[in-house]
CHARMM internal coordinates of N, CA and C (Angstrom, degrees):
IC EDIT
DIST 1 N 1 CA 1.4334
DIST 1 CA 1 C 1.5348
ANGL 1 N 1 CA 1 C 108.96
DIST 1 C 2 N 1.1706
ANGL 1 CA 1 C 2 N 93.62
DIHE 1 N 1 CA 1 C 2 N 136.99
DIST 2 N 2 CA 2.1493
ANGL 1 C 2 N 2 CA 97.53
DIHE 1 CA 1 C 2 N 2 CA 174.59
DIST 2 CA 2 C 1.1889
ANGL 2 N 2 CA 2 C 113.94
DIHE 1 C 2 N 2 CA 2 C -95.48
DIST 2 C 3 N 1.1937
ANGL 2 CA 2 C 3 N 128.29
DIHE 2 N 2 CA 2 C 3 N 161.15
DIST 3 N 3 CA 1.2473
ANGL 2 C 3 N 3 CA 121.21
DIHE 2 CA 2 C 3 N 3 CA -179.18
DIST 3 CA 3 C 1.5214
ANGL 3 N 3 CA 3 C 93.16
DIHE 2 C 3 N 3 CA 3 C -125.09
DIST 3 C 4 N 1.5794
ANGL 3 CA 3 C 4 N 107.91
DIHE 3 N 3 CA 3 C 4 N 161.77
DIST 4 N 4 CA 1.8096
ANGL 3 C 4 N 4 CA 104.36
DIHE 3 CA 3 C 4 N 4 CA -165.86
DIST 4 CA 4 C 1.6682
ANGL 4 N 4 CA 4 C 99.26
DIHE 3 C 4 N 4 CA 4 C -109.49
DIST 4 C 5 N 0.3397
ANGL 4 CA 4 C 5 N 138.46
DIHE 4 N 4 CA 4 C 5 N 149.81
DIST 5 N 5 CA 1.6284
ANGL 4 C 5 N 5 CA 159.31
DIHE 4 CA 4 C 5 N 5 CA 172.89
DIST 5 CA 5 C 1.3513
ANGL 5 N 5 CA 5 C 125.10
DIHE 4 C 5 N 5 CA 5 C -85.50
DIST 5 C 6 N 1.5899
ANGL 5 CA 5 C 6 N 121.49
DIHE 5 N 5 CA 5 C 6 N 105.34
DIST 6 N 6 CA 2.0088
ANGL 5 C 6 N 6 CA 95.31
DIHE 5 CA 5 C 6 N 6 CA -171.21
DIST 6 CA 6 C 1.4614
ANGL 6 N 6 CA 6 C 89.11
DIHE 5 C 6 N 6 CA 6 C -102.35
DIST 6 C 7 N 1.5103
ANGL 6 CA 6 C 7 N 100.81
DIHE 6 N 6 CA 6 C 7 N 162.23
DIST 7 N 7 CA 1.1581
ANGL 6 C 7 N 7 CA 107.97
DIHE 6 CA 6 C 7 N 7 CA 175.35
DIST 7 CA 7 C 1.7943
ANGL 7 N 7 CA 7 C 101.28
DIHE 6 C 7 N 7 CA 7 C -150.29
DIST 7 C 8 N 1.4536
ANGL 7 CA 7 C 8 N 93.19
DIHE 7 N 7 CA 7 C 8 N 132.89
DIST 8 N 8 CA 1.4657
ANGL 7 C 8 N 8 CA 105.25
DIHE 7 CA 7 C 8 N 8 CA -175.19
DIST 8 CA 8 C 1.4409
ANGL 8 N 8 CA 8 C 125.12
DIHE 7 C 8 N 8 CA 8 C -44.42
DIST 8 C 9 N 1.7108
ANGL 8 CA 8 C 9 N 121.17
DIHE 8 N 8 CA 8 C 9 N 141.70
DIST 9 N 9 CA 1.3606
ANGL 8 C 9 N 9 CA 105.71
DIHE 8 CA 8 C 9 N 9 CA -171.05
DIST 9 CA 9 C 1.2262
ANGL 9 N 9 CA 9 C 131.88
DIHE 8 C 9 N 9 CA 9 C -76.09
DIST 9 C 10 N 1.7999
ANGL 9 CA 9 C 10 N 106.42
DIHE 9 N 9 CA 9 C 10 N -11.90
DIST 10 N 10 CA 1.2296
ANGL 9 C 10 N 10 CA 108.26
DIHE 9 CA 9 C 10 N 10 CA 157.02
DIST 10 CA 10 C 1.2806
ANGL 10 N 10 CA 10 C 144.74
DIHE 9 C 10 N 10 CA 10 C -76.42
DIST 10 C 11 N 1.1481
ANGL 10 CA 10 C 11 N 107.45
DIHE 10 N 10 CA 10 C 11 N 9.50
DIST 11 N 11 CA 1.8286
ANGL 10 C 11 N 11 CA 126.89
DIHE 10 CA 10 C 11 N 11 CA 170.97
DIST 11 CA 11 C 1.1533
ANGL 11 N 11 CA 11 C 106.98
DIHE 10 C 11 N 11 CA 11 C -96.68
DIST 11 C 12 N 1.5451
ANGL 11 CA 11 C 12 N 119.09
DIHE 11 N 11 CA 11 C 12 N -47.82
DIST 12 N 12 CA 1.6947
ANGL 11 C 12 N 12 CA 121.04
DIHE 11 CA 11 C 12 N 12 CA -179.57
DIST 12 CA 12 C 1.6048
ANGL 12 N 12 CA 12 C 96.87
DIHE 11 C 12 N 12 CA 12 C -65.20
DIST 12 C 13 N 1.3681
ANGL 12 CA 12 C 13 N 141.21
DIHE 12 N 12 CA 12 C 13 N -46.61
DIST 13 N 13 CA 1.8904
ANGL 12 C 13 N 13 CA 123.88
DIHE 12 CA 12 C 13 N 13 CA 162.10
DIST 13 CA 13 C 1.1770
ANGL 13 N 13 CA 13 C 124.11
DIHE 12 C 13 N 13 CA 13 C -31.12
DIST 13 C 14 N 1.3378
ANGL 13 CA 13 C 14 N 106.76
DIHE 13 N 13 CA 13 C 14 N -60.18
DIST 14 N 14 CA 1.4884
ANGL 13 C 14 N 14 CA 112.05
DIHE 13 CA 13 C 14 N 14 CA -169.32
DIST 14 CA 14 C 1.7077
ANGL 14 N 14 CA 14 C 115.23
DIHE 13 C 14 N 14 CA 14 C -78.14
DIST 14 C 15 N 1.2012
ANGL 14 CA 14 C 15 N 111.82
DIHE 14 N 14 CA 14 C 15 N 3.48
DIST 15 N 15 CA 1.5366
ANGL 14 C 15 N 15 CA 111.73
DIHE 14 CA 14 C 15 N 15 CA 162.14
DIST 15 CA 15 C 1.5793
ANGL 15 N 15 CA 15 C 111.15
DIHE 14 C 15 N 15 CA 15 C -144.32
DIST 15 C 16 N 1.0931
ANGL 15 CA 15 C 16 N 97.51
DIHE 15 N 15 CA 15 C 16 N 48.77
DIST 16 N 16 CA 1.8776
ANGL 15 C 16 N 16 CA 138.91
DIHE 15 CA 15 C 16 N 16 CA 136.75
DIST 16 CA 16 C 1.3759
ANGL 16 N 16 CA 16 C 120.86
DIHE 15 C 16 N 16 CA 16 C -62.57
DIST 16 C 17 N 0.8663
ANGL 16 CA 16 C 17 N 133.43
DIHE 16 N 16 CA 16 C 17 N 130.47
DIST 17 N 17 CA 1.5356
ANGL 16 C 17 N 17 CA 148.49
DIHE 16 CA 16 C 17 N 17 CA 159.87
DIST 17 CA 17 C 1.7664
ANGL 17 N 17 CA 17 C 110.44
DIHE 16 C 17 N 17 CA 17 C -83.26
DIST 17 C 18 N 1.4399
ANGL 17 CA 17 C 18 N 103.44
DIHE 17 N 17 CA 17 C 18 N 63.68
DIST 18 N 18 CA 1.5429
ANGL 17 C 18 N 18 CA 115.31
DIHE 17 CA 17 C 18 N 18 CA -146.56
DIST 18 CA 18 C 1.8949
ANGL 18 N 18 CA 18 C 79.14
DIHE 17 C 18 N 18 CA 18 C -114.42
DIST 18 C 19 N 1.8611
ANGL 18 CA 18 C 19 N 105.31
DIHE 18 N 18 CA 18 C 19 N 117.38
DIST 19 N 19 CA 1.7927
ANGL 18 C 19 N 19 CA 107.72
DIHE 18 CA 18 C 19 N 19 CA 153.06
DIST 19 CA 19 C 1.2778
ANGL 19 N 19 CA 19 C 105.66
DIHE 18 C 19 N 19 CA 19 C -39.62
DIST 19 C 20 N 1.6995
ANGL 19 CA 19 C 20 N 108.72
DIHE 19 N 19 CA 19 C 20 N 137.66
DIST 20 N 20 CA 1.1596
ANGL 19 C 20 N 20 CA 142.06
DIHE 19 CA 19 C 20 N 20 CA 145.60
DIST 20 CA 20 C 1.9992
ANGL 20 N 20 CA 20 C 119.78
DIHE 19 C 20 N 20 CA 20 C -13.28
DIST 20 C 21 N 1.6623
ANGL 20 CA 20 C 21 N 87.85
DIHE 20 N 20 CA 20 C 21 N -64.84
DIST 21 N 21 CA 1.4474
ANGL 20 C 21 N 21 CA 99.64
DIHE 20 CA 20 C 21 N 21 CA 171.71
DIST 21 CA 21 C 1.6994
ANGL 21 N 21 CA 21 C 123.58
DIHE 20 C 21 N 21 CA 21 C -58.66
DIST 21 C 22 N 1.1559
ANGL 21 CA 21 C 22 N 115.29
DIHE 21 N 21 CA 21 C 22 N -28.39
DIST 22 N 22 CA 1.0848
ANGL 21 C 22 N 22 CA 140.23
DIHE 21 CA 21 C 22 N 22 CA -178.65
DIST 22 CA 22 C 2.0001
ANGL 22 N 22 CA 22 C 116.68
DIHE 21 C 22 N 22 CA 22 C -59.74
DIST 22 C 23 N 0.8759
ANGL 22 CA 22 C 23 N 95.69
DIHE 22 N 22 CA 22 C 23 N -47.22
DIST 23 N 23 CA 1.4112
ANGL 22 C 23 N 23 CA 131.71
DIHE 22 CA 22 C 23 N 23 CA -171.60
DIST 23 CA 23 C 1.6919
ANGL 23 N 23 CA 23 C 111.15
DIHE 22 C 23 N 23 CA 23 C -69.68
DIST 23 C 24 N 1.4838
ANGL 23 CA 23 C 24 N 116.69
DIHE 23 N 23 CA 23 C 24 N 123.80
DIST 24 N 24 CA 1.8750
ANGL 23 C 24 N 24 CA 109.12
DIHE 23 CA 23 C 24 N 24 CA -170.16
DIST 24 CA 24 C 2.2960
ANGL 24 N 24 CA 24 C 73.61
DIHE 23 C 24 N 24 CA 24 C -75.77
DIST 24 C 25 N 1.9852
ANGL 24 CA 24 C 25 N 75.86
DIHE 24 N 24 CA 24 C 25 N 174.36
DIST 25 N 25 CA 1.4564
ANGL 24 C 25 N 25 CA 95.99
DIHE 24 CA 24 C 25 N 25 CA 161.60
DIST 25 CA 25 C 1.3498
ANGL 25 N 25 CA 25 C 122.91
DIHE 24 C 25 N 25 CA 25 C -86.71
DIST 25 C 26 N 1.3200
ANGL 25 CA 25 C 26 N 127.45
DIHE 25 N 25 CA 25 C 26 N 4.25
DIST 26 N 26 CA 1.7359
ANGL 25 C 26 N 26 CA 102.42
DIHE 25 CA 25 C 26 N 26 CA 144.98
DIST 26 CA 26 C 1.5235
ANGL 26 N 26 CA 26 C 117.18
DIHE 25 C 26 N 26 CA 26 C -82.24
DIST 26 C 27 N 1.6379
ANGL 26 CA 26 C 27 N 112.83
DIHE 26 N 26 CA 26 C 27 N -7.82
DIST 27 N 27 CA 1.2928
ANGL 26 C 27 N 27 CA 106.95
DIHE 26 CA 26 C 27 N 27 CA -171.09
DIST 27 CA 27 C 1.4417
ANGL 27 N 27 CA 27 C 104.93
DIHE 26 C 27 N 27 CA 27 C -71.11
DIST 27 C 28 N 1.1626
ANGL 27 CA 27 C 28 N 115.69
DIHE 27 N 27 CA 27 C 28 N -48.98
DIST 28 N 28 CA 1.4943
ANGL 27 C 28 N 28 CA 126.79
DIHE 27 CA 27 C 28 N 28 CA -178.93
DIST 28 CA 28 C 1.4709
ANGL 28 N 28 CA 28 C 116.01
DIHE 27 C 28 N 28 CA 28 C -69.24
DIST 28 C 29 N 1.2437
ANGL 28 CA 28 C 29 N 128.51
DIHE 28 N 28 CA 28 C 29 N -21.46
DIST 29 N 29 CA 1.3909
ANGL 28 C 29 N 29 CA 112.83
DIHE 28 CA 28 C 29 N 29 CA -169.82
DIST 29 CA 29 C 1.6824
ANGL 29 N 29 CA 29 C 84.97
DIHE 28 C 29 N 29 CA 29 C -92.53
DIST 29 C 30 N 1.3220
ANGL 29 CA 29 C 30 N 126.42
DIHE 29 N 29 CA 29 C 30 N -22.13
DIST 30 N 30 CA 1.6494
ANGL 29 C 30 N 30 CA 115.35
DIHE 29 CA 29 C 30 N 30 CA 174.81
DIST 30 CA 30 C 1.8089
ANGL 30 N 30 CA 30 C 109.26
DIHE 29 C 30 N 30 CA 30 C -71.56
DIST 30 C 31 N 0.9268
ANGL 30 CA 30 C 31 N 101.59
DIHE 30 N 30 CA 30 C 31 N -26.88
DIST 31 N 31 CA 1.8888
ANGL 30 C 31 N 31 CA 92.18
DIHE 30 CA 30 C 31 N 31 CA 178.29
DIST 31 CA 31 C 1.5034
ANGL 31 N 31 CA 31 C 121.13
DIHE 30 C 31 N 31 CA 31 C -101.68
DIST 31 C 32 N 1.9477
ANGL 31 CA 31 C 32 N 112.84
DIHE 31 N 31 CA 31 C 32 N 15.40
DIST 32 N 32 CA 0.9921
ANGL 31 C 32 N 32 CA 97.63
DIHE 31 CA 31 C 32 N 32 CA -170.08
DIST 32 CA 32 C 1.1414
ANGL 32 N 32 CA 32 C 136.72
DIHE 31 C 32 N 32 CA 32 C 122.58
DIST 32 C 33 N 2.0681
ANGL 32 CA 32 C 33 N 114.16
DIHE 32 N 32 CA 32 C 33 N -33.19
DIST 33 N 33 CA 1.0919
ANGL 32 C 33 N 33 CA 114.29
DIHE 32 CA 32 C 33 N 33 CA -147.41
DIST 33 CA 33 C 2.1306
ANGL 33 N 33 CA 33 C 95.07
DIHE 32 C 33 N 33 CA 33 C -113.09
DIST 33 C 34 N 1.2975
ANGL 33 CA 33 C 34 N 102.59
DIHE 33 N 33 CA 33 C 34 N 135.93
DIST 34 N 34 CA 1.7259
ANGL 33 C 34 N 34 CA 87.29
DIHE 33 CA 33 C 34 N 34 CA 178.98
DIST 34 CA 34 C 1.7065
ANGL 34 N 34 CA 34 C 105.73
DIHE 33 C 34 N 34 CA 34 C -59.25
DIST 34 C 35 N 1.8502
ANGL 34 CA 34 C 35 N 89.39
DIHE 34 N 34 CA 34 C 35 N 158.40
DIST 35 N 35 CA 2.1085
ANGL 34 C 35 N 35 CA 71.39
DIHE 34 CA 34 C 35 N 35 CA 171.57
DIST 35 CA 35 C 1.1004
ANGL 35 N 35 CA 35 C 96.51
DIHE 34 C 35 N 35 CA 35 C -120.08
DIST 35 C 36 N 1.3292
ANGL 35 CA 35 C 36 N 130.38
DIHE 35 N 35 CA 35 C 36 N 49.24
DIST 36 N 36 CA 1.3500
ANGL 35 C 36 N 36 CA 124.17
DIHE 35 CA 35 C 36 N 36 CA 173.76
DIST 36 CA 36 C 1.8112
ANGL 36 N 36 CA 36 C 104.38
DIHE 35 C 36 N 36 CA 36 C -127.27
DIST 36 C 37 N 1.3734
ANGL 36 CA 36 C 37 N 102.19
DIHE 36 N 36 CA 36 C 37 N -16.06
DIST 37 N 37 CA 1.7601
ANGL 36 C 37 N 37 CA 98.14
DIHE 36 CA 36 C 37 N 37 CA -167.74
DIST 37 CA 37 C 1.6861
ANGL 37 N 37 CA 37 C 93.30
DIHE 36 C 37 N 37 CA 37 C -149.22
DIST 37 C 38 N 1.2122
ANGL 37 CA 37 C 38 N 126.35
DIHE 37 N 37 CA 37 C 38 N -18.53
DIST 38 N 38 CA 1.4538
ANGL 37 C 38 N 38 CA 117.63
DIHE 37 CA 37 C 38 N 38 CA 158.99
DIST 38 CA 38 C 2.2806
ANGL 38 N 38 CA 38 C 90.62
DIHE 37 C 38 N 38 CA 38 C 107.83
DIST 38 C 39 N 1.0710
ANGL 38 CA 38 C 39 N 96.84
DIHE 38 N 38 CA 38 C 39 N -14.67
DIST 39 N 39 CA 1.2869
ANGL 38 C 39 N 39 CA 86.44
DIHE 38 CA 38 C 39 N 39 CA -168.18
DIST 39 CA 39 C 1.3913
ANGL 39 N 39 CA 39 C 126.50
DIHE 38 C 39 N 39 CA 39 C -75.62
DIST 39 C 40 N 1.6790
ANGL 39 CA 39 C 40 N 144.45
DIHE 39 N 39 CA 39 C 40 N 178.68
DIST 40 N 40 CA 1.1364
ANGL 39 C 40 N 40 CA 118.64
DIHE 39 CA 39 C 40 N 40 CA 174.89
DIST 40 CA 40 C 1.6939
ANGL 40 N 40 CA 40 C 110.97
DIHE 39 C 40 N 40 CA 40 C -72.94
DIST 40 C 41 N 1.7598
ANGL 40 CA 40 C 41 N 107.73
DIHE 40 N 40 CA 40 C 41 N 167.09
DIST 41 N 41 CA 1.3322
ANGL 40 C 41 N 41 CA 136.60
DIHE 40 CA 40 C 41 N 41 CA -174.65
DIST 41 CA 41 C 1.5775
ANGL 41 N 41 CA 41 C 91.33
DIHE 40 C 41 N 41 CA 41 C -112.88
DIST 41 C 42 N 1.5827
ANGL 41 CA 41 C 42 N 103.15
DIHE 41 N 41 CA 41 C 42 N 142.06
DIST 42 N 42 CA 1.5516
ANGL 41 C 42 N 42 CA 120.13
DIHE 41 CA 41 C 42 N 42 CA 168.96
DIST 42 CA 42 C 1.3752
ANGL 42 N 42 CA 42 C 100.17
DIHE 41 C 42 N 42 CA 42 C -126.33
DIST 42 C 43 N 1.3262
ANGL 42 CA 42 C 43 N 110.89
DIHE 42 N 42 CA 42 C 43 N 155.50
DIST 43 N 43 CA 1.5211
ANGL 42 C 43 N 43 CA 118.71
DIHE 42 CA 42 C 43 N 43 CA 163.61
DIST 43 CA 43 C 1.3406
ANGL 43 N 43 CA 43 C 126.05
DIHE 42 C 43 N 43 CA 43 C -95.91
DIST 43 C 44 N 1.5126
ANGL 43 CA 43 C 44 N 105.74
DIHE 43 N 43 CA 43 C 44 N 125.60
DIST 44 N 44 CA 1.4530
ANGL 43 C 44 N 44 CA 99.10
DIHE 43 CA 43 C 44 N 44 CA 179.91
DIST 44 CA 44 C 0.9913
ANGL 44 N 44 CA 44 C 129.19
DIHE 43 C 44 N 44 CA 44 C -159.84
DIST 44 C 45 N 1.3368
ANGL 44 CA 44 C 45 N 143.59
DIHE 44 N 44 CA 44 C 45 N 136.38
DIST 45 N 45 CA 1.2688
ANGL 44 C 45 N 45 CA 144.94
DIHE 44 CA 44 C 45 N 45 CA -143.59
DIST 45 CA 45 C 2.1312
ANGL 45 N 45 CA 45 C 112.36
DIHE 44 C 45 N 45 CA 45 C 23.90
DIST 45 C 46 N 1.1340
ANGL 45 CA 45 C 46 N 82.95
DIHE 45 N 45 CA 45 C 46 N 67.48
DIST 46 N 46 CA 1.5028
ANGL 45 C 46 N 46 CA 89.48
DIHE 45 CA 45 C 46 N 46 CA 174.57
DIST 46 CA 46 C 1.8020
ANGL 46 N 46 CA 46 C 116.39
DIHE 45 C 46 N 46 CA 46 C 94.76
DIST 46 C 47 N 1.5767
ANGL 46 CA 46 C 47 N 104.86
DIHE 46 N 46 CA 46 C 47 N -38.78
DIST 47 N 47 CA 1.8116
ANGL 46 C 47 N 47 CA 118.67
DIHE 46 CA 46 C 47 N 47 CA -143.47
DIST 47 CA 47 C 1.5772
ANGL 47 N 47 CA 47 C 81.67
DIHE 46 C 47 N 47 CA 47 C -104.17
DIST 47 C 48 N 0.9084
ANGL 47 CA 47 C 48 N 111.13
DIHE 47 N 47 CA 47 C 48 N 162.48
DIST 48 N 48 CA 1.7949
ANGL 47 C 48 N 48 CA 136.25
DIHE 47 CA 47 C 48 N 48 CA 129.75
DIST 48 CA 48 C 1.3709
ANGL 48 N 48 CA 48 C 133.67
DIHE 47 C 48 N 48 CA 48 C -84.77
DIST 48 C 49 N 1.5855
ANGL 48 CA 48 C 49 N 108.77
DIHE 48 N 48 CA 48 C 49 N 98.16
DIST 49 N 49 CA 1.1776
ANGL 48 C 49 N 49 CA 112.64
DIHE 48 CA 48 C 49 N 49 CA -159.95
DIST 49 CA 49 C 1.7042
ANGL 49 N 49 CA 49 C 113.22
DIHE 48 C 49 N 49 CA 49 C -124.12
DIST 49 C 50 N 1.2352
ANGL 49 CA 49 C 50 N 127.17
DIHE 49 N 49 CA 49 C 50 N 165.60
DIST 50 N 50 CA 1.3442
ANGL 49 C 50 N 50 CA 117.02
DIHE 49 CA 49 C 50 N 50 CA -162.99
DIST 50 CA 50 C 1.5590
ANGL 50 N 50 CA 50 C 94.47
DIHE 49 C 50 N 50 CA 50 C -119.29
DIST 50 C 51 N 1.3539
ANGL 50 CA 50 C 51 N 133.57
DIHE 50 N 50 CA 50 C 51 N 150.87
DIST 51 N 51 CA 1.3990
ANGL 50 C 51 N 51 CA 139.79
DIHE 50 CA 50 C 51 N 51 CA 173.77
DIST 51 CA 51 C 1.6731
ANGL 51 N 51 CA 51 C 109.53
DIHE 50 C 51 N 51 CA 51 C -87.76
DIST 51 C 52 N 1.5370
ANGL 51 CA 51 C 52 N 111.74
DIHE 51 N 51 CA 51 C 52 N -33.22
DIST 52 N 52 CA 1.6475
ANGL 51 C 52 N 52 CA 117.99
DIHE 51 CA 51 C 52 N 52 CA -171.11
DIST 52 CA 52 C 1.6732
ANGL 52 N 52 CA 52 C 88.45
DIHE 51 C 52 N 52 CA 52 C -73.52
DIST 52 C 53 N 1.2221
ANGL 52 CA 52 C 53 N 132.29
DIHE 52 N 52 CA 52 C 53 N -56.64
DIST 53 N 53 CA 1.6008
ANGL 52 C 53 N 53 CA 108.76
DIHE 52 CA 52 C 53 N 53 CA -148.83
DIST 53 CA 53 C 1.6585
ANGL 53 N 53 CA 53 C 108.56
DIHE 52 C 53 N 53 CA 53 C -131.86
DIST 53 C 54 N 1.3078
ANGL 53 CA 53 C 54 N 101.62
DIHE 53 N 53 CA 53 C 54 N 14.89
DIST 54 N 54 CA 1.6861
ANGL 53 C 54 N 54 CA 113.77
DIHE 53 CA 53 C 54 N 54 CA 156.53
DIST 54 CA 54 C 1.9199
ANGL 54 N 54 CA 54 C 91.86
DIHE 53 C 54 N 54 CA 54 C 86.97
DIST 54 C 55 N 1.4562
ANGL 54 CA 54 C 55 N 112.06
DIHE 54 N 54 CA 54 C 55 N -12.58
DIST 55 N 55 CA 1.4367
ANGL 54 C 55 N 55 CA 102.74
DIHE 54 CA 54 C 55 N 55 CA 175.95
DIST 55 CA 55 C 1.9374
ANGL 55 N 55 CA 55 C 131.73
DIHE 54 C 55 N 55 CA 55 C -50.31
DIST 55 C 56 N 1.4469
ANGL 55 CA 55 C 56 N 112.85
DIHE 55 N 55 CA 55 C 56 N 130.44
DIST 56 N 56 CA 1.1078
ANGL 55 C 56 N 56 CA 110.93
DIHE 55 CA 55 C 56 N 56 CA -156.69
DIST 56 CA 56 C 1.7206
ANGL 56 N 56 CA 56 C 95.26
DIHE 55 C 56 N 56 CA 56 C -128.18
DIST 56 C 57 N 1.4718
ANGL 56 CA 56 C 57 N 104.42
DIHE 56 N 56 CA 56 C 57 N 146.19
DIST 57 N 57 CA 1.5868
ANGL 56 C 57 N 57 CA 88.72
DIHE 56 CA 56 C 57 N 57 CA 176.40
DIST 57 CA 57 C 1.5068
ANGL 57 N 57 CA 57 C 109.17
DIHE 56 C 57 N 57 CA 57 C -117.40
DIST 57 C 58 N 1.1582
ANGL 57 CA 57 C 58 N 135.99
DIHE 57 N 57 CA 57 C 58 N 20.19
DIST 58 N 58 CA 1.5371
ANGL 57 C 58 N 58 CA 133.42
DIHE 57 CA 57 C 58 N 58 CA 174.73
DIST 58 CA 58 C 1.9258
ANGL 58 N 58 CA 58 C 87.18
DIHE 57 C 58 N 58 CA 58 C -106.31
DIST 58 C 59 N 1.1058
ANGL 58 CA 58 C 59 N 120.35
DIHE 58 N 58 CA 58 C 59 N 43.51
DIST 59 N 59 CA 1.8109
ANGL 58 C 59 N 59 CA 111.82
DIHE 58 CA 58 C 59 N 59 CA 170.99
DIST 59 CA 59 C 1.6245
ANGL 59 N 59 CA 59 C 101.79
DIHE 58 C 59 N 59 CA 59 C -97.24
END
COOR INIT
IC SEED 1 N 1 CA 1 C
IC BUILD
């Protein structure tokens, strides 16, 4: 016999293969994604900041 496993629905989202557009802006600034221009976020000096559109998230 198996036993089933629940697992919260907010874990099964976030390892979704879920569009960009799709996604609020905490979703995206947690995986990475800018939420202002879609592009990637780097970390740096503290912030999450984007190189394509100057977006910064410690503002």
């Amino acid at each position: 016999m198996s036993e089933e496993i629940s697992i919260p629905v907010s874990d099964k989202i976030d390892k979704m293969d879920v569009p960009a557009e799709a996604l609020s802006e905490a979703q995206k600034i947690k995986k990475g994604i800018c939420p202002s221009c879609d592009g990637s976020l780097v970390f740096q000096e503290g912030c999450k900041v984007c190189y394509s559109c100057g977006w910064g998230g410690c503002e």
